[in-house]
N, C-alpha and C positions, 0 to 999 in steps of 0.2 A: 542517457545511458552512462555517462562519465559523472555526474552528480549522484545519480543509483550506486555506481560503482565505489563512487568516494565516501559515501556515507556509509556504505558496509563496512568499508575496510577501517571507519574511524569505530562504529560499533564492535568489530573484533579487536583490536586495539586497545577497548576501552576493557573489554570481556578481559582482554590478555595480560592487562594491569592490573585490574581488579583479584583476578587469583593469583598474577605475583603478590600483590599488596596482604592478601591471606597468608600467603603461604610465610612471608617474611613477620609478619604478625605471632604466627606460628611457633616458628620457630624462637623467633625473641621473648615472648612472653614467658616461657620459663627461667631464663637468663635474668629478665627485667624482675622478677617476681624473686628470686634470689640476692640480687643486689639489694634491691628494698629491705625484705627481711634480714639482711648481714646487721643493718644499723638500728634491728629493737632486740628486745627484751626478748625471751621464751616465751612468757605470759605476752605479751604483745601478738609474738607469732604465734600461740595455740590461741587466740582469742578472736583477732579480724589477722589471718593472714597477708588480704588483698589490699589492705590500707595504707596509705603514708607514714611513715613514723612520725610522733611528733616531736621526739627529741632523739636526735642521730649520738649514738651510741660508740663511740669509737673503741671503746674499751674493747667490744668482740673483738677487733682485730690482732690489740694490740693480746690479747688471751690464744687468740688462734696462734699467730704468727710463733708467739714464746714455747706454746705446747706442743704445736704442729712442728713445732722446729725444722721451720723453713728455710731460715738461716745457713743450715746445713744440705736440707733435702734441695734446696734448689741448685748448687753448689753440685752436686752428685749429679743431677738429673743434667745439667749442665756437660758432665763429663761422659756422662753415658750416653748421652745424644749426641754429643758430639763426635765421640770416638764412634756410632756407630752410621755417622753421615760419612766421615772420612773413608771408613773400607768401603758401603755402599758404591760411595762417587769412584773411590780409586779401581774398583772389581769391576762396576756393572757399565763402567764407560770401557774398558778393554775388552769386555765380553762382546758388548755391545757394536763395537768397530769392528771387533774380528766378525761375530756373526752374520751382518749386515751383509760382510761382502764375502760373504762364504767362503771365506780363506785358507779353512781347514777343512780337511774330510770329514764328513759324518755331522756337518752342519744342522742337517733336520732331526738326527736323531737327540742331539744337546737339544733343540730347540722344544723338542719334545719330552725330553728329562723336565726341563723346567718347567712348563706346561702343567707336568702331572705334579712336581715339586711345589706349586701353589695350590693344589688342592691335597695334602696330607699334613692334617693337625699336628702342631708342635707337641700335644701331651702324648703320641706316640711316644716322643727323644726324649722323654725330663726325667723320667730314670735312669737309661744310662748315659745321658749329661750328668746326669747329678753324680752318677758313681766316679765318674771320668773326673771333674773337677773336684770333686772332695780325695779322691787320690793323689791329685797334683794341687791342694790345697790351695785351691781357686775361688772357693767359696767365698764370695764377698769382695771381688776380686771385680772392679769396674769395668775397665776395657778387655776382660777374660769374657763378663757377662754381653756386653756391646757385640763380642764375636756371635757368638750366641746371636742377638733382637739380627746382626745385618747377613749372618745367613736367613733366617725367616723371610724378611723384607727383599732378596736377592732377586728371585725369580722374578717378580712383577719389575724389580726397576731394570734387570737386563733387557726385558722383555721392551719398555718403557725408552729404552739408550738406545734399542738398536733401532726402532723405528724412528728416532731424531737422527740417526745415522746415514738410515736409507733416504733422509730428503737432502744428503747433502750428495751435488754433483759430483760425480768421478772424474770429473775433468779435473776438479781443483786437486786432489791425490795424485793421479796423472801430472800436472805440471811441479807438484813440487819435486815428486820422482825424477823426474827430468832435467829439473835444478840439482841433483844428487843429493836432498833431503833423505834420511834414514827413516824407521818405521815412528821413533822415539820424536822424533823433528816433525813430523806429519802431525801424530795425533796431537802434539802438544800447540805446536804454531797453526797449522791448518785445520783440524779439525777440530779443538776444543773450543776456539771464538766460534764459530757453526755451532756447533751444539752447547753451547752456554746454557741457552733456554732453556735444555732438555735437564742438565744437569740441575739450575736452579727449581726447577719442578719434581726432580727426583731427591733433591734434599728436603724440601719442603713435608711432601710428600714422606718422604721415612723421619725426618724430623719430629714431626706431629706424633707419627705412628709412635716412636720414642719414648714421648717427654710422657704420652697417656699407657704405655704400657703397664701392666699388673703381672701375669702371670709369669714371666719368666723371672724379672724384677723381684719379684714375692719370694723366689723357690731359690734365683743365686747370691742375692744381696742381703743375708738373715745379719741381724744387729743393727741396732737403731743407728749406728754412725756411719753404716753404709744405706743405709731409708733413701729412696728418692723423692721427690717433692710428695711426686702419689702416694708413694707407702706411709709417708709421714702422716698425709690428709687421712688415707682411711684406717692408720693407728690411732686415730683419736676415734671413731665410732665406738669401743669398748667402755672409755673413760666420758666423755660427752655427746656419748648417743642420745642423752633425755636431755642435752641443751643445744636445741638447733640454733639458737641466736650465732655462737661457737663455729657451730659445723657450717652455717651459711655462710660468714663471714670467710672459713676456713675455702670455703669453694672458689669464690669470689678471689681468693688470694692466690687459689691455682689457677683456675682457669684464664686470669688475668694476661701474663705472661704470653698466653699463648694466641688470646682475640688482637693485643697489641701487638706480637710476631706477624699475623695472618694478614691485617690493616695494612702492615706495610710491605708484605710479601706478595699481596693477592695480584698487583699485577704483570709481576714477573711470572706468576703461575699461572694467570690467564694466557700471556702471550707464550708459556712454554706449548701449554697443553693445545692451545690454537697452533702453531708450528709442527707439532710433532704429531696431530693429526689428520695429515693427509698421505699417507703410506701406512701399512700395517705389515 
């Protein structure tokens, strides 16, 4: 019975690696197949896409990088993600505290604003955003636009702060109250080491969302010396749409950034998301 038992469970085991081993195949093979093609020719890539290069081409890059004027767009994209992780973390960790422990009246009804405020499309607002900011000559205006990406992103990370909220005991609020800690002394000394995790996962989290954003990006940041890395990459499809050596290479150079971000972030964002869900 216990040898029956044990060789099933090495057979699903084997089943349940086998389709990860798929799935992560999957997903890499387009990445892997991008990389490869950055280092040929055009005629290389419309000829055997799938094949090795045989003489690695560095030129694509140095072509992308100068045209994609990355130099600049990553510099921007840098500043837009960043001003828009700062309000994120500074909003949805207050929201987040107060909602948790229902400290204001009409708790469920906020709860329930946001709720609905993650399912209604931003291109409802982008006209009169747009009229509002070209009024107050905001257009192209970085941390104007960032207000902008971390209202969008707000709902899901308040939603996100206050469930890392609800696992932290009220005893420990309690006893600092009792030391005469204020509300400003709590959240910052007792409560923010608590919810670190949740925070590093909610920056992660609307970071990404950030640095890949297009449409709002597109509509407040017009002129190329306000381009983010992305606007930069898909400003070259008019000019070398018919040389994907270019464009692959060009990809390769964004997306970089953001797999060696992830590699070293992934396990601060496992152990957020493992912590913050066991309360909803």
């Amino acid at each position: 019975m216990t040898a029956s038992s044990g060789k099933k469970r090495i057979g699903i085991n084997i089943i349940i690696h086998a389709v990860l081993l798929l799935l992560v195949v999957i997903c890499l093979f387009p990445i892997a197949l991008v990389f490869i093609n950055s280092f040929k020719t055009n005629a290389e890539i419309v000829g055997s896409p799938l094949t090795l290069p045989t003489v690695l081409h560095l030129e694509n890059y140095i072509q992308a990088w100068k045209y994609g004027k990355f130099s600049h767009g990553f510099i921007n994209s840098v500043k837009l993600t960043g001003c828009t992780i700062l309000i994120i973390l500074f909003c949805s960790t207050l929201a987040g505290y107060v909602l948790a422990g229902y400290r204001i009246k009409g708790t469920g009804i906020i709860l329930t604003y946001f709720m609905v405020a993650m399912t209604v499309p931003i291109q409802l607002f982008l006209f009169p955003l747009y009229y509002t900011f070209a009024k107050l000559k905001l257009i192209g205006n970085i941390p104007a636009t960032s207000v902008i990406l971390a209202a969008m992103f707000m709902p899901l990370s308040v939603f996100l702060m206050r469930t890392f909220f609800l696992n932290v005991p009220r005893e420990l609020e309690e006893a600092a109250r009792i030391d005469g800690a204020n509300t400003a002394e709590v959240i910052w000394h007792v409560m923010r080491p608590v919810v670190s995790p949740g925070m590093i996962t909610v920056g992660i989290l609307v970071g990404l969302q950030s640095w890949n954003e297009y449409l709002v990006s597109s509509t407040f940041l017009q002129g190329a010396r306000n381009f983010t890395a992305t606007l930069g990459f898909l400003s070259m499809n008019g000019s070398y749409g018919s040389n994907m050596s270019v464009l692959m290479a060009s990809s390769v150079i964004l997306i970089a950034p953001i797999v060696i971000f992830f590699l070293f972030a992934q396990k601060y964002f496992v152990d957020g998301m493992v912590s913050g869900a066991v309360k909803g």
